[in-house]
C-alpha positions, 0 to 999 in steps of 0.5 A: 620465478616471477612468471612461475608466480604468475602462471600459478596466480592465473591457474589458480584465477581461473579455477576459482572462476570454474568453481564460480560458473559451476556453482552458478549453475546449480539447481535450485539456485533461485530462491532456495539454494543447494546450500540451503536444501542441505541445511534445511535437510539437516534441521528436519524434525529439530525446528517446530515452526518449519516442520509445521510449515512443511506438513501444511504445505505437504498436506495442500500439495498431497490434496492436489496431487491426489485430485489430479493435474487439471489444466483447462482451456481457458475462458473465465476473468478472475473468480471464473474457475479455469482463473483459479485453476490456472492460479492454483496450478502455479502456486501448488507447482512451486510448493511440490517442487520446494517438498521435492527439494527437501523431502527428496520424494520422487512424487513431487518432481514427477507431478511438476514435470508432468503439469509442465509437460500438460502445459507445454503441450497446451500452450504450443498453439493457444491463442490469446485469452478469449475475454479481452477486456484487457489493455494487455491480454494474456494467454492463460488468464485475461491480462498479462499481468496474471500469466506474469505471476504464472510465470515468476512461480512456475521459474521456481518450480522449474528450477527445483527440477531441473536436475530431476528433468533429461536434457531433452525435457529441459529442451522441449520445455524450453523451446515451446513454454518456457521462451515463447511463454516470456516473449509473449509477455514482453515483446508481443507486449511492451505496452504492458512489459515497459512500463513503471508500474507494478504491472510491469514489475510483475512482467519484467521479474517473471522474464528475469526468473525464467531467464535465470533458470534457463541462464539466457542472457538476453533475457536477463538483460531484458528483464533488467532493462527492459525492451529498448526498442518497443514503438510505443507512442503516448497514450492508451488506458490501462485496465485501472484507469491509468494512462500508458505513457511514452516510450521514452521512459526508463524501463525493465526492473532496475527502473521499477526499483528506482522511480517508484520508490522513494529513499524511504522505501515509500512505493509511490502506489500505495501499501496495497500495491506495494504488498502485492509488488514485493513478491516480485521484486524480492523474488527476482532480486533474491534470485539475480543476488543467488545467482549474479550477485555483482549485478548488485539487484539486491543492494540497488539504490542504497537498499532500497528493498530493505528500506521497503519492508519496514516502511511497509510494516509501518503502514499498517495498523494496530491489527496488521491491516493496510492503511487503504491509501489509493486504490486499496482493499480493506482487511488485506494485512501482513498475514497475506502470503507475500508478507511472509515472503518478504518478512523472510527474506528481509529477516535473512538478507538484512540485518535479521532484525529480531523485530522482524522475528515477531511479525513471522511469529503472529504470521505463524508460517515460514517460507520452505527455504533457507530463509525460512529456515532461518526464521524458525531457528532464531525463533527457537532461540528466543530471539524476536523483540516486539515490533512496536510502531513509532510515528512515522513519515515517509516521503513520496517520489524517486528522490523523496521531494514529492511529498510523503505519507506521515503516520502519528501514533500517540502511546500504543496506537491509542489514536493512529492518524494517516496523513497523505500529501503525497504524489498522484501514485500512477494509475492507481492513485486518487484524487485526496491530496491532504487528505487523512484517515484516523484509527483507533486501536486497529479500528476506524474512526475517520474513513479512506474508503478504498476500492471499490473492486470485489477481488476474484469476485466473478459475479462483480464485474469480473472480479476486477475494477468497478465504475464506481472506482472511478466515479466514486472511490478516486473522486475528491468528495469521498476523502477527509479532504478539501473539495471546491466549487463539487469539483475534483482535485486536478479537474479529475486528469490524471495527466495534471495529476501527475505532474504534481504533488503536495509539498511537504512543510514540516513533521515533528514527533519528538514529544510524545504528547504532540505530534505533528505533521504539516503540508501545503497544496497549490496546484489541485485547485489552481489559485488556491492554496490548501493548507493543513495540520494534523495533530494528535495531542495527548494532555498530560492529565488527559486518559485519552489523546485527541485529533486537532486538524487546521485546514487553512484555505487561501483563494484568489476568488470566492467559491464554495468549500465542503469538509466531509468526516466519514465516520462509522457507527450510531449518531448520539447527539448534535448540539444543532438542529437539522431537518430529513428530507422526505426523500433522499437525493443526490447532492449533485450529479458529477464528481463523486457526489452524485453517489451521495444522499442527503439524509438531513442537513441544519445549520449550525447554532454555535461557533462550534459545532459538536457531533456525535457517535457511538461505534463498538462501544467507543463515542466519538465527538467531532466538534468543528469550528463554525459561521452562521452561513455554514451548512451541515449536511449529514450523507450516505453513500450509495446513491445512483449504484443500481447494482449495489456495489458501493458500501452504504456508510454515512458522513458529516460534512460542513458547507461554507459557502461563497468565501474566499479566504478561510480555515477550517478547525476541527477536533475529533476526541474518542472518550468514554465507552459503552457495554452492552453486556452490563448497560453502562455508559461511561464519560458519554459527552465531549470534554471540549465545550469550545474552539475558538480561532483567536488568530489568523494571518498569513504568518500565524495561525491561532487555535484555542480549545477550551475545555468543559472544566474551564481549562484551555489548550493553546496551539499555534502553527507558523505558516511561512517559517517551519524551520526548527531552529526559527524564533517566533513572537506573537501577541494575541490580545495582550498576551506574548507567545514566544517559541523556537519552531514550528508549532507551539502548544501548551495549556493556556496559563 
């Protein structure tokens, strides 16, 4: 009887595993799923979100089928046409293949087999791409890193196909495009493939998707892990600038997952980079979760994916535009195609957070699939809330103890200060260690330049990174951020860099009216530690919150410190006198500042030093603390750019000579306004008339602000003890201060 039991039990285990390989096997099993297509089929004409989606798509993809397949040779960088056309390709490739899918129109399937086919018969004896500026070259395009993204789509087009196509078609594919195209790019190029940056995401996801569609081990396991063996030594320069290192890393997508990320979900590159590393990542790991899901790539450290795309979401401003940490293009936002990817598959493999339902609905597209499928129809059910962003902070590095990002808001991003003490970022970060960004409703008040790269811009270099990436953008000076002596953090290595990061000391935004966030910097100047305190306070009888930042500066010599500001708009007033230069010219000759003019410079005419602007109908007032030896330098960027390629927007910036130990206050207060339409200015001066330092040790650090009204506001920080359960005593002329934590702030009795 028992063993009757037993052959039952084993029939019945090996028929589940049958029914398991064979629906493993099905086409298409990526991204959208067998399952999916007969959803989508049945809710055809009833969703009004997806079917505008699909008759967008349809009419893209209609255009290019009526056009013609092109496939040429190709020679151009990126923003060149045979670039484009390539890109085109892959991205209408995979669209036709999903229509085909859904629509069940033959057309779709014949025009990605025969583009498949126009590229099979090319690629048999192309050799690498003829520009060869890259560390990484590829075939169809000039680096490996966009034949990748060929790749990653072209998986998907394939899969949705592979039915459509004979066995020998699917042989012929695959024997001459489709394995020597993914050997290529990891074999023939490890210095690219095995490596932890979003290169190699991009690289290792694009093996791993044609594997799974070929259901080829090896490679599979190649994109996973990476190339055990690749001979790589130390050394060797990116196409960013970045230093290729040793080959005794970890590698392939899991290590990608877990080195750059930190439990938070911060990617260590910046949002920009992580915007543009999420398609891969939830692309490939969707698709190993559809296919292999005891792998767990999904799910791999603690959902860390997951993680990411709120943390993502939240490094964004008002507008939905990235914060341009490291290496960063302004005006990229989470309208671009790879956030509505992740938005829905975060959406449908999460906890389908209907805060997530509101970002997919400003986007107003849904991804051709299940998981689109189910964005529109719990839209239609009412079911999105807003996604209102919080203060946030974020840390930096595999484990979380390599500093972080915070993010303050105060009311309904009224005033949005960015915070960064984080890590170097790899090869795309920059040299701004607590350096910050302030915004106000989506707007810049206080600048992070960016990158200064014109994307696809063929005429700029190619499209790709300019020198002044690296002599201006990446550069100390050209942050909100300390810089000694005109030198660069680190001496501008990247290897020295790398090694450190800013240490995280406290964050706190637990009361609305007073946000903080606090870190500390030792190794960019060594011998020196910087640090600072940012702070958005909001009086309860304020109308508007208002910025303060403690930079408190402790040397072992005497040097000389610069604070820029670099702000937008229209000087308004000074409360110091400064004189222009009958010429302009460069304030230095290296680090960063050789890009920077001198329009005027004075000196200060009181203990605190106001500056004023106006910018789209806001004024703005910095008002700085100050010593008699202190310089004001007011700046422009774009000196020594004979080819125009940096912005020409101007900065304040405080010089204290010769000193050893120091701090720096400085307040910025957005107030009043100014139309043009009825010509009337509204609350045009500072509300604050002083600041004064009324202590400074090493223990505590003092600040009081008074107002024009007479009122003050007290902050203090401790600078040794941030535990939030620490009781502190400090008597400042005859007055007691006692509080537990921190910070304490009031306003003064």
């Amino acid at each position: 009887m028992l063993n009757k039991i037993f052959t039952i039990t084993l029939i019945a285990f090996f028929a589940m595993t049958l029914a398991y390989v064979a629906q493993a096997k099905e086409h298409p099993r990526l991204i959208l799923t067998k399952e999916g297509v007969e959803q989508i089929r049945e809710n055809l004409g009833k969703v009004p979100l997806f079917d505008a989606s699909v008759e967008k798509i349809k009419a893209e993809v209609d255009k290019e089928i009526q056009m013609g397949i092109d496939t040429p040779i190709p020679k151009d960088f990126s923003g060149g046409y045979t670039h484009f056309r390539h890109k085109q390709n892959f991205i209408i490739a995979q669209q036709a293949g999903a229509l085909y899918q859904i629509l069940e129109d033959e057309k779709y399937a014949k025009y990605v087999r025969d583009m498949l086919f126009q590229y099979e018969a090319m690629y048999k004896n192309l050799p690498v791409h003829p520009q060869v500026r890259s560390y990484a070259p590829g075939k169809l395009f000039w680096q490996c890193l966009n034949d990748s993204n060929w790749l990653v789509y072209m998986a998907q087009a394939y899969d949705t196909i592979y039915d459509y196509l004979s066995s020998e078609e699917r042989q012929t594919l695959e024997d001459n495009l489709f394995r020597p195209f993914a050997d290529y790019i990891s074999l023939a190029n490890p210095q690219f493939y095995n490596r932890i940056h979003n290169h190699s995401t991009w690289g290792n996801a694009a093996v791993g998707m044609i594997g799974l569609v070929m259901d080829d081990q090896a490679l599979i396991q190649r994109a996973l892990y990476g190339i055990e063996d690749d001979g790589l030594a130390v050394g060797g320069v990116d196409d960013d600038g970045g230093t290729i290192k040793a080959a005794d890393q970890k590698r392939g997508f899991l290590a990608n997952l877990e080195q750059p990320f930190s439990p938070d979900g911060y990617y260590t590159e910046g949002p920009y980079y992580q915007r543009y590393a999420m398609y891969p990542f939830l692309i490939f790991a969707t698709a190993m979760h559809n296919t292999y899901p005891e792998y767990g790539v999904l799910e791999h450290k603690d959902n860390v994916l997951l993680k990411a795309i709120d943390a993502l979401l939240n490094l964004t401003d008002a507008d939905g535009d990235f914060f341009p940490l490291n290496d960063g293009q302004k005006g990229m936002s989470y309208f671009t195609p790879a956030l509505i990817t992740t938005v829905n598959i975060g959406y449908y493999y999460g906890q389908q957070d209907p805060k997530l339902l509101s970002v997919a609905q400003k986007q107003g597209e849904v991804l051709l699939d299940q998981t689109g499928l189910a964005i529109a129809l719990d839209l239609e059910a009412n079911k999105a809330v807003p996604f209102t962003k919080q203060s946030v902070n974020l840390s930096d590095g595999a484990l979380g103890d390599e500093g972080g990002v915070a993010v303050l808001r105060s009311g309904n991003e009224e005033l949005t200060a960015v915070f960064k003490y984080a890590a170097q970022g790899l090869s795309h970060g920059h040299y701004d260690k607590l350096s910050y960004s302030l915004y106000r409703q989506g707007e810049e008040v206080l600048q992070d330049y960016g990158l200064v790269r014109f994307v696809n811009i063929g005429q700029k270099g190619g499209g790709n990174y300019l020198k002044e990436n690296t002599t201006w953008a990446k550069s100390t000076i050209s942050h909100n951020t300390l810089s000694q002596d005109q030198s660069i953090h680190f001496g501008g290595d990247y290897q020295t860099g790398s090694q450190h990061h800013s240490d995280f000391y406290f964050y706190a935004d637990e009361n609305p009216q007073v946000q903080v966030a606090s870190a500390k910097e030792t190794n960019a100047y060594p011998g020196t530690e910087m640090h600072r305190t940012v702070a958005l306070i909001k009086p309860s009888d304020a109308d508007e919150p208002f910025m303060l930042d403690i930079m408190k500066v402790d040397a072992q010599g005497t040097h000389d410190y610069d604070l820029p500001f670099y702000y937008f708009g229209q000087i308004i007033q000074t409360n110091f006198a400064y004189t222009r230069p009958p010429t302009q010219e460069p304030l230095g000759n290296k680090n960063g500042y050789q890009h920077l003019y001198l329009e005027a410079s004075g000196s200060p005419s009181s203990d605190t030093t106001q500056f004023s602007w106006l910018n789209k109908g806001k004024f703005y007032t910095l008002s700085t603390l100050t010593h008699d030896e202190d310089n004001i330098m007011l700046t422009r960027i774009g000196a020594n750019d004979p080819e125009f390629n940096l912005r020409n927007e101007p900065g304040f910036m405080l010089r204290r000579p010769n000193t050893q130990d120091t701090v720096f206050v400085s307040i910025v207060e957005p107030h009043g306004s100014y139309s043009p339409v009825t010509e009337l200015s509204l609350n045009s001066n500072s509300s604050i008339a002083s600041i004064n330092l009324m202590h400074d040790s090493d223990a505590y650090t003092g600040v009081e602000i008074v107002g024009v009204n007479g009122e003050s506001q007290i902050f203090i920080v401790a600078n040794l003890d941030a535990q939030a359960n620490s009781e502190h005593t400090l008597n400042v002329n005859g007055q007691e201060y006692k509080w537990t934590g921190p910070y304490w702030y009031a306003n003064a009795e």
